[in-house]
C-alpha positions in Angstrom: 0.0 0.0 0.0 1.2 3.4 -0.5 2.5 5.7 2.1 0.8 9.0 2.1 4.1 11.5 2.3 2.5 13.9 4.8 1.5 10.7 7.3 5.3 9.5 6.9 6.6 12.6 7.7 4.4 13.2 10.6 6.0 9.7 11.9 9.7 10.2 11.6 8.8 14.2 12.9 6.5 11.9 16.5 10.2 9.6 16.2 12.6 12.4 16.3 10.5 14.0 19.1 10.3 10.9 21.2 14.0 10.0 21.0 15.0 13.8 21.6 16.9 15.0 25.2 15.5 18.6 24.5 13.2 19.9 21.9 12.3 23.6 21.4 10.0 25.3 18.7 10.4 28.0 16.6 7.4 30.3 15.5 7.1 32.9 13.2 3.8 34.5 12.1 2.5 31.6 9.9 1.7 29.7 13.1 -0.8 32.5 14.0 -2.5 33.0 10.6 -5.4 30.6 11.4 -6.0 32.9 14.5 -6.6 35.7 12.0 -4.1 37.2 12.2 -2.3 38.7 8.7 1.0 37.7 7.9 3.9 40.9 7.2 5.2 40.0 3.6 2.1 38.4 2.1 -0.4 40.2 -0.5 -2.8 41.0 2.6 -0.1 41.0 4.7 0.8 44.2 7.2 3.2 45.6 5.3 0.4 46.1 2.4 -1.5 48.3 5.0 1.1 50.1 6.2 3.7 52.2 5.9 6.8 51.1 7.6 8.0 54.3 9.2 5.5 54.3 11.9 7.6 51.5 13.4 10.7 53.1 12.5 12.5 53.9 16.1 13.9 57.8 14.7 10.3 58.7 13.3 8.2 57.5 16.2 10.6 59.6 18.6 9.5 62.9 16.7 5.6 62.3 15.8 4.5 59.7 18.6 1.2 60.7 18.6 0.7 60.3 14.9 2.6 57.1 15.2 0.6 55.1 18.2 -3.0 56.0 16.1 -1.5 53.7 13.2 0.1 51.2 15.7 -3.1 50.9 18.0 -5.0 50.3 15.4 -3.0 48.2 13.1 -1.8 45.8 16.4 -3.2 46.0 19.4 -7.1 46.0 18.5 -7.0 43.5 16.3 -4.5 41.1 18.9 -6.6 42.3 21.9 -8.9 39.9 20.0 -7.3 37.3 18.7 -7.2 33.5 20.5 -4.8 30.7 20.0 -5.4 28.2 17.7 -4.7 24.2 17.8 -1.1 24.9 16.8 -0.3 27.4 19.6 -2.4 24.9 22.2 -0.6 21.5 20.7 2.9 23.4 21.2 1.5 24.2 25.4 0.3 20.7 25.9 4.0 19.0 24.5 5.6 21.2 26.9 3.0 20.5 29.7 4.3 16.7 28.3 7.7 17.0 28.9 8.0 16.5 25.1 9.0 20.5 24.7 11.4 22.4 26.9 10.6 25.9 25.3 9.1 28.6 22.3 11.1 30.7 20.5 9.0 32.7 18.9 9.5 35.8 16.3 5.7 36.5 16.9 4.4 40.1 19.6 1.2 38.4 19.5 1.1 36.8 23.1 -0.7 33.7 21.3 1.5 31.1 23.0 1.1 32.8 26.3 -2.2 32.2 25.6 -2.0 29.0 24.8 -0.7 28.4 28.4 3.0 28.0 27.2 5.6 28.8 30.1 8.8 29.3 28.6 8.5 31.2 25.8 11.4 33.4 24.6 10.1 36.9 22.5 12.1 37.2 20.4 11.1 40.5 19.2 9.1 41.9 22.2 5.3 41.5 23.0 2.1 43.9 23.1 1.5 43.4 26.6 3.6 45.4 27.6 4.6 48.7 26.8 7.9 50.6 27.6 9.3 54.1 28.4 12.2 55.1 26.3 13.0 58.2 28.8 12.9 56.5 32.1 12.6 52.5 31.3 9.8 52.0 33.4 8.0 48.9 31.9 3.6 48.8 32.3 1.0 46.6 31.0 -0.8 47.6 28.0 -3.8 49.5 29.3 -5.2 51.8 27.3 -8.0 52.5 29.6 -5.4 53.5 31.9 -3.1 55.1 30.4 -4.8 56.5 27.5 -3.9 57.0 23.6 -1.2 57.8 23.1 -0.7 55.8 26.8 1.7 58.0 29.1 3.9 56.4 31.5 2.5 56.6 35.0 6.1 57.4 36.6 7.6 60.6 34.4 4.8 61.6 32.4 6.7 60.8 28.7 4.5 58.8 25.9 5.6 55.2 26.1 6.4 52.9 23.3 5.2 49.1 22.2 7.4 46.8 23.9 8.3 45.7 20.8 11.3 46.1 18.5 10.8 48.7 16.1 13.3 49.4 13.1 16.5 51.1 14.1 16.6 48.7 17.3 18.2 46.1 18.6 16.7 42.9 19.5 16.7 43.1 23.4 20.0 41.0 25.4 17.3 39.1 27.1 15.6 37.5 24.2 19.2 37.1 22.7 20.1 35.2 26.6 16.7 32.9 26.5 17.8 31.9 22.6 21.2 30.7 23.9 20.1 28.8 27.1 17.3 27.3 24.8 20.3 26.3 21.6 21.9 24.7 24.8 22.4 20.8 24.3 19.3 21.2 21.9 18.6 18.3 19.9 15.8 18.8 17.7 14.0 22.2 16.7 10.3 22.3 15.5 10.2 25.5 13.1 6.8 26.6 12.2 4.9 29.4 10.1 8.7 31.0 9.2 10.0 31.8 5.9 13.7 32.0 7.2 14.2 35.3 5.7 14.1 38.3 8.5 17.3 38.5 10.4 18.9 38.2 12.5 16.0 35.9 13.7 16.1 33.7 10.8 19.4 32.7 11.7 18.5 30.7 14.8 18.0 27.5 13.1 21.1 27.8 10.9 22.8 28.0 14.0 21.2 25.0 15.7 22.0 22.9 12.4 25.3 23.9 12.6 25.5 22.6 16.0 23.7 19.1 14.9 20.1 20.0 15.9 17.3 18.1 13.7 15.2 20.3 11.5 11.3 19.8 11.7 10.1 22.3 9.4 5.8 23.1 9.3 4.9 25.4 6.5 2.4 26.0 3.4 5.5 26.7 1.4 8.8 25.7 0.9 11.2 28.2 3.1 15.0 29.4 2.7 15.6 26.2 5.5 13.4 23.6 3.0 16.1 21.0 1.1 18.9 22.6 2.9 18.2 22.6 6.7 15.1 20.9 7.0 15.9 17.3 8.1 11.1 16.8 7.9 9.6 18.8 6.1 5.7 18.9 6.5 3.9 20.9 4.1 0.4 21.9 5.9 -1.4 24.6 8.0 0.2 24.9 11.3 -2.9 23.6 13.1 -3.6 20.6 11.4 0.0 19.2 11.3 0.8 20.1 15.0 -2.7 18.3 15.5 -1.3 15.2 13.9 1.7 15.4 15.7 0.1 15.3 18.6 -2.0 12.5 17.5 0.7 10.8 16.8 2.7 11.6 20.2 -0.2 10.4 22.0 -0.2 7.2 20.8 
């Protein structure tokens, strides 16, 4: 009987899984598409709707009131909103498992916190939080509080997403979570990424070169597929990491 390739490599992904010391995932904004949320690069994506100098650091310092009107309602409405699918809730219950020791994830969506995850590195910042760039004091993102634009409750100055905008680092922290999660790693589940936006996308190049196993989850072929990817499974995040667990379970 024939072997249908997407149940095969759903096997030898549940295999490498089982057999592995430490597994971690790595997300980018594919995995959160089925929550309705758009994509960046796509033709409906974010960078479609708009312009990318409101999340450029320099411009949002002078016109930060023009600035949070396009970010409030281009982010933080529409995540306020969203809910974690069966990709971000499969990911939570292998680490609830002991099958997963962590998230990396590229995504400010707070899906996999959601999704009850608990160690979850940000790689580039969240929306529940928001920042002051004058006096670092860190609040949660409430804009019945705080207002729009929201004003930091210690000096007075408008705060910023506690996100990275253009122009900015990405934060030691998330840089320190990546490392202790790369530690002694032996197999990486990368999901919804196209493996083009650095320096992010050079996280799993730097696994492989370390000997991790690839398990790649994507619509498309990515910059990792035929090169990196040790499985690839070509699907919607849900209904692979679904399967997975399925197949995990068993």
């Amino acid at each position: 009987m024939r072997v249908n390739p997407q149940d095969d490599s759903i096997k030898k992904a549940a295999d490498l899984i089982r057999a592995s010391h430490k597994t971690v995932a790595f997300t980018g904004a594919g995995i959160s598409v089925e929550s309705g949320i758009p994509d960046f690069r796509g033709p409906d994506g974010v960078w479609s709707k708009i312009d990318t100098k409101y999340l450029d650091i320099h411009y949002f310092k002078r016109n930060r009131e023009v600035c949070w009107k396009v970010i409030y309602e281009m982010f933080f409405e529409p995540l306020q909103k969203a809910q974690p699918n069966a990709a971000h809730e499969g990911l939570a219950w292998m680490e609830e498992k002991g099958l997963l020791v962590g998230v990396i994830t590229q995504n400010i969506d707070n899906l996999h916190h959601k999704a009850g995850s608990r160690f979850i590195v940000e790689f580039h910042g969240n929306t529940r939080l928001l920042v002051c760039t004058h006096c670092g004091h860190q609040t949660e993102a409430d804009f019945s509080r705080l207002g729009l634009p929201p004003v930091c409750p210690q000096c007075g100055s408008i705060l910023k997403p506690d996100f990275v905008f253009f122009g900015e680092g990405i934060p030691f922290t998330a840089w320190r979570g990546t490392e202790e999660l790369l530690k002694d790693l032996e197999v990486m589940i990368v999901i919804g990424t196209t493996g083009v936006v650095f320096p992010a996308g050079q996280i799993p190049r730097q696994a492989k070169q370390k000997g991790v196993k690839l398990i790649e989850i994507n619509l498309e072929p990515s910059a990792y597929t035929g090169t990196l990817t040790d499985v690839f499974i070509q699907s919607p995040a849900t209904r692979a990491v679904e399967n997975l667990k399925r197949a995990l379970s068993g």
